[in-house]
N, C-alpha and C positions, 0 to 999 in steps of 0.2 A: 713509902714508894716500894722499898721492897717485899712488904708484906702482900701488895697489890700484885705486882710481878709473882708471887708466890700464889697466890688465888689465880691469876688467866692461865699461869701454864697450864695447870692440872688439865681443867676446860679445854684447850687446845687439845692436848693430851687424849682428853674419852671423847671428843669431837671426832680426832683422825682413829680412834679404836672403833668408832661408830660406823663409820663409813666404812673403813673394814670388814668389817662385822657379814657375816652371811646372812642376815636376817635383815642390814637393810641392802645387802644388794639383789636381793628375790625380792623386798620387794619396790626396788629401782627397775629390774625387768619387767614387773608385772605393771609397775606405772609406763615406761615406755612402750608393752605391748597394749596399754589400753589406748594409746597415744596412735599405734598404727591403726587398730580396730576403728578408733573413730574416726581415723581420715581416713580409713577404705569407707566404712558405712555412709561418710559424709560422698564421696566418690560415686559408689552407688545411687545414694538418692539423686544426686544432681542428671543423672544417666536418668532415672525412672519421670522426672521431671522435664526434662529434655526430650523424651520420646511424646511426653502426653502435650508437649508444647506443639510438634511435629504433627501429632492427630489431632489437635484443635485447626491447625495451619490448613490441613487438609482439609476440614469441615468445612473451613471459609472456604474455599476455591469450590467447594460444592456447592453451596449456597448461593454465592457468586456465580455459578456459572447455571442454577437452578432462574436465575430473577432473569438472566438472561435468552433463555429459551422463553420463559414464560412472557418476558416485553417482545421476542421477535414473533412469537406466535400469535400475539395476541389479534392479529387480522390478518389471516392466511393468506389472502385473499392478493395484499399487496408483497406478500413475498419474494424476495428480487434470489437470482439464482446464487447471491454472494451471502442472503443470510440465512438459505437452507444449509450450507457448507460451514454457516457460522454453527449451526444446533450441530450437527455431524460431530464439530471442533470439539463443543460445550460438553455433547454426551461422551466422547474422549475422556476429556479428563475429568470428570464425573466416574466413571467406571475405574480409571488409573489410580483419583485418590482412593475411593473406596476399598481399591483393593489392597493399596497400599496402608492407610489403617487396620483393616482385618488384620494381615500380617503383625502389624507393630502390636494392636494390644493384646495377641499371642503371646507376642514374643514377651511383651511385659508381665503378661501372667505366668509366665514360666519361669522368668527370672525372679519372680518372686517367691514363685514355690520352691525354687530349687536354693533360694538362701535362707530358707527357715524361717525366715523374721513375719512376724506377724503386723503389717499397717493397715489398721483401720478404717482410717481416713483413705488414704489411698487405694484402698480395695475399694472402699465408695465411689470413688471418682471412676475407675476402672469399671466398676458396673454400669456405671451411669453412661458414658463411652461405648460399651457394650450396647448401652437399648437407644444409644443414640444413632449408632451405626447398623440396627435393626431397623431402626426409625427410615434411616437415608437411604438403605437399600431396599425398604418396601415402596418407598416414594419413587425409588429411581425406576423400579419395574414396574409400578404404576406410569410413568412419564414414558416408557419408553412403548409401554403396550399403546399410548393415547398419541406418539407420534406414529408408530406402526400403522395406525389406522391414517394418518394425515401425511402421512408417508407419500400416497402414491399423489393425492392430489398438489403439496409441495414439490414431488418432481414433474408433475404437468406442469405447474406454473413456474417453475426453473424455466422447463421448454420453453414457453410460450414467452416468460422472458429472453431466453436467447432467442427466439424466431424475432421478437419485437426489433431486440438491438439489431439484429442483422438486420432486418426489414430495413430499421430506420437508417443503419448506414449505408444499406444501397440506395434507399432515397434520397439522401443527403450527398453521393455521391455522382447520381441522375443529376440532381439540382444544379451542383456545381457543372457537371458537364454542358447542363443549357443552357449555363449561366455565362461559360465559356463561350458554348457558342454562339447565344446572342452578341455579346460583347466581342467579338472577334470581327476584324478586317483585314483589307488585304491590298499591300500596295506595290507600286513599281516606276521605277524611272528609266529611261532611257533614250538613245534618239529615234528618232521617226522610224530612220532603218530598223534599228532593234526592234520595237516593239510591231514594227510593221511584220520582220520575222517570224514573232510570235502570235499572230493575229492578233492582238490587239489594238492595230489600228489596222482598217480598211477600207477601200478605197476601189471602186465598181471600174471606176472611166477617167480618163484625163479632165474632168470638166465638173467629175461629180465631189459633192463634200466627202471629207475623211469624215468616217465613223468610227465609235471607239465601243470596242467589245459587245461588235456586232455577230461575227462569225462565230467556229470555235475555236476560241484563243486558249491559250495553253497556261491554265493555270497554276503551274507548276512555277513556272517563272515570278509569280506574286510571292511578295515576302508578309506571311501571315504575322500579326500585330493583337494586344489586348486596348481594346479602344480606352478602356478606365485608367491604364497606366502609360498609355503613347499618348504625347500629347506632340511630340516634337518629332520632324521627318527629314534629316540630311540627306540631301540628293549627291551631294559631291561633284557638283557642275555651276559654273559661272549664269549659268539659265536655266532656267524654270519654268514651266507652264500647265497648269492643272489641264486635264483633259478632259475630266469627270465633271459631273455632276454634283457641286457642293455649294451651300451658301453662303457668300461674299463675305459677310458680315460674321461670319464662325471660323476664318484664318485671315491669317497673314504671310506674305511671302520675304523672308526677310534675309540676309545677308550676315556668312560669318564664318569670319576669316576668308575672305573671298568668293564662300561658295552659296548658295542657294540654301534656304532650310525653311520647311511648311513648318510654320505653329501654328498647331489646334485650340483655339481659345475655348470653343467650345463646343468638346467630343457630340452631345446628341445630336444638337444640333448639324452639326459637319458632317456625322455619318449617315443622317435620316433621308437622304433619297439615295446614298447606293453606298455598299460596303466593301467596293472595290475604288482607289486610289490611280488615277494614271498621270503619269510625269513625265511631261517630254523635255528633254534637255538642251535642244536645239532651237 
């Protein structure tokens, strides 16, 4: 045992002289600076990696936005004034990625020149970038001279779809309006005196029949109604008497909560010989 003890010490011994030693602490520095080198150079490439991911990223949105001009162009003809402003959008960012690649594989060629290192492989990919970004800006000034010419007759047909839209919603606005006022009547209750006030009821001679919107009666007094959505008319009087012209069999004079109310069973019918309403309530 103690012979054994007598052999490790030694060994401990020219271990810790070892470590001392100036030959291996140059070269313990030179191992820890190879240690820095390679995780900057690993730092680096990931950065030169990261930009060419950047300008593939961009290509797509080129591409992408190239299928799309070419599916909306494909029949000028139906062009709506939302997918001229769509190509407008497309060749935006079309010109924005491009330029913004140019810049980036600049800037990568520079950073490489200026670190000295020689990559092979990555100076390939970078050429190829290069004539791909030649490729996409010949095509794109190719596209833009071939819209330039379709240029004017896609903003005609922009026009002529906004003239359509508007067209179409002043006639759809006409429509309703006639549709209104086909659909529209006009009704009134009151007693003898009142609407005798208003001409609408009149009466020649002591001996002659009352007439009803014979003279000029005053139509300002009728309460305008939409025949499709009135179906029901409270008079707010214990009596009730139609004075118009309507057919028997298309109302009813009915009672509720005490007072008088016309229902309309059925609007055409009731409205189709006159579109004026009179109620006497006496």
């Amino acid at each position: 045992m103690k012979k054994l003890i007598l052999f490790i010490a030694p060994l401990f011994l020219f271990a810790s002289c070892v470590k001392e030693s100036t030959e291996y602490k140059k070269l313990k520095a030179q191992n820890d600076s190879l240690v820095v080198q390679k995780k900057a150079k690993d730092a680096e490439i990931n950065t030169y990696f990261k930009t060419i991911n950047d300008i593939s990223e961009n290509f797509d949105k080129v591409t992408a936005s190239e299928q799309l001009i070419s599916a909306t162009t494909h029949k000028p003809e139906r062009l709506s004034s939302q997918a001229a402003q769509s190509i407008k959008d497309n060749i935006v960012i079309m010109t924005n990625a491009l330029q913004k690649n140019k810049e980036q594989i600049a800037l990568l060629q520079q950073k490489i020149k200026k670190s000295g290192a020689h990559y092979a492989e990555l100076q390939k990919t970078i050429d190829r970038l290069t004539a791909d970004l030649q490729e996409k800006a010949q095509a794109m000034d190719s596209l833009k001279a071939e819209l330039s010419v379709k240029d004017k007759r896609i903003f005609e047909l922009g026009q002529q779809v906004g003239d359509l839209d508007k067209d179409n919603k002043q006639k759809a606005e006409l429509i309703k309006q006639q549709a209104d006022e086909l659909n529209a009547a006009f009704y009134v209750f009151g007693t003898t005196k009142e609407l005798k006030n208003q001409k609408i009821l009149t009466k020649n001679g002591i001996f002659s029949q009352t007439k009803v919107l014979q003279a000029d009666f005053n139509k300002d007094y009728f309460v305008k109604i939409d025949i499709r959505t009135t179906t029901t008319i409270p008079v707010y009087s214990k009596k009730a008497k139609i004075k118009t012209s309507h057919p028997l069999t298309s109302y009813t004079i009915a009672t509720e909560n005490g007072n008088k109310v016309i229902q309309i069973k059925d609007p055409v019918q009731f409205w189709s010989v006159s579109k004026y309403l009179v109620i006497q309530t006496n």
